[in-house]
RODO-2510 file (C-alpha; in nm, 4 decimals, decimal comma):
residues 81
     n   res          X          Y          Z
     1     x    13,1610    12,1180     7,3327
     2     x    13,4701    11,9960     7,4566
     3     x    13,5568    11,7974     7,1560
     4     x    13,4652    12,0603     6,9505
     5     x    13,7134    12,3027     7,1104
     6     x    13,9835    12,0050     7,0930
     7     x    13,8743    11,9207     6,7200
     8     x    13,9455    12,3784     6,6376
     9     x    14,2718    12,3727     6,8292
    10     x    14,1608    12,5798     7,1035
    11     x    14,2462    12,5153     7,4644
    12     x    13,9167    12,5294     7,6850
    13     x    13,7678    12,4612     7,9874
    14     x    13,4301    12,3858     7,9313
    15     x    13,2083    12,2920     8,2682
    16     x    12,8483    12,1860     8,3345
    17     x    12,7228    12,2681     8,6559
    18     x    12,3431    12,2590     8,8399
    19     x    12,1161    12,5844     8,8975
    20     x    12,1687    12,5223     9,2619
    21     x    12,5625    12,5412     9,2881
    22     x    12,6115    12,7878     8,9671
    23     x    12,7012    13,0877     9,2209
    24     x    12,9940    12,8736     9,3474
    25     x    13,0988    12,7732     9,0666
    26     x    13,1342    13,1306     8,8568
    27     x    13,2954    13,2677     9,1518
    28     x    13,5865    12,9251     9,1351
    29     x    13,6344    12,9592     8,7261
    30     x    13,5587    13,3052     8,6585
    31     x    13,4236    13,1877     8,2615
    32     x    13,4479    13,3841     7,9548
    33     x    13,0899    13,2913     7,8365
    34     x    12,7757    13,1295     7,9950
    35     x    12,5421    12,9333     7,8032
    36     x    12,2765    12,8366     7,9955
    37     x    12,0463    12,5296     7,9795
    38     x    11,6540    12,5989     7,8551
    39     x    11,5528    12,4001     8,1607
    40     x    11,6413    12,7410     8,3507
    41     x    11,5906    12,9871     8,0845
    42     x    11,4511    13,1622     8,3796
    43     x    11,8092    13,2192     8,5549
    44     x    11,9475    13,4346     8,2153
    45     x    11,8593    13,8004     8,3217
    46     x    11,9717    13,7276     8,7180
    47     x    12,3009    13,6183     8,5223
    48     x    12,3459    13,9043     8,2986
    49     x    12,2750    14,1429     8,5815
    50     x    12,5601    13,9886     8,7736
    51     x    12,8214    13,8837     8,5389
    52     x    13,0600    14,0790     8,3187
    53     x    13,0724    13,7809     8,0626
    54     x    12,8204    13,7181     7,7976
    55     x    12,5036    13,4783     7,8873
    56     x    12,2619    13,3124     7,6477
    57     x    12,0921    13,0612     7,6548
    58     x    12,1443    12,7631     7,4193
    59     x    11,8660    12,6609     7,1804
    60     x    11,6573    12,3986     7,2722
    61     x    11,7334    12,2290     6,9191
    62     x    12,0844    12,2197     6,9365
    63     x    12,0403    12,1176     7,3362
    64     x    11,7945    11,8432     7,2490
    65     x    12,0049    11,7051     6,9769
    66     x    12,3602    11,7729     7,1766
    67     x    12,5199    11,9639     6,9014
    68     x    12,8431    12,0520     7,1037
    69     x    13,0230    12,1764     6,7887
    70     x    12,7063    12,4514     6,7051
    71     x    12,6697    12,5451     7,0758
    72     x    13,0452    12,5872     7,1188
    73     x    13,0759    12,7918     6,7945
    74     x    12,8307    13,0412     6,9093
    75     x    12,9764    13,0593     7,2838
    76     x    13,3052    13,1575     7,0914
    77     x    13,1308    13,3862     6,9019
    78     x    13,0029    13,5443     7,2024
    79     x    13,3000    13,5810     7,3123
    80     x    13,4341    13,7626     7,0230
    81     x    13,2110    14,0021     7,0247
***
């Protein structure tokens, strides 16, 4: 994802973080997006219900197959809307 932001021209932050310490972390980087593993699919409504940002989780095809470039595209589109 990171190279894909670098490859658009767009200045981002992008950050990986575990299930355990994602709490922490939102409240340190305040993100404009969260895209969420499939591993914990399970965590996306407790997310929505406490963020202001969009959440989704990333398909398990572009996950599997670490296609940064699609998975950044639709976090930007996410955030567009």
């Amino acid at each position: 994802m990171q190279k894909a932001a670098e490859a658009n021209g767009i200045n981002a932050e992008i950050f990986a973080t575990s299930a355990a310490d994602a709490d922490a972390k939102l409240d340190e980087k305040n993100p404009d997006v969260l895209m969420l593993g499939p591993q914990v699919r399970y965590l996306e409504g407790q997310f929505k219900d406490k963020l202001d940002v969009p959440v989704e989780v990333i398909s398990m095809q572009d996950y599997g197959m670490m296609n940064g470039e699609k998975v950044f595209k639709r976090a930007v589109s996410l955030i567009k809307e």
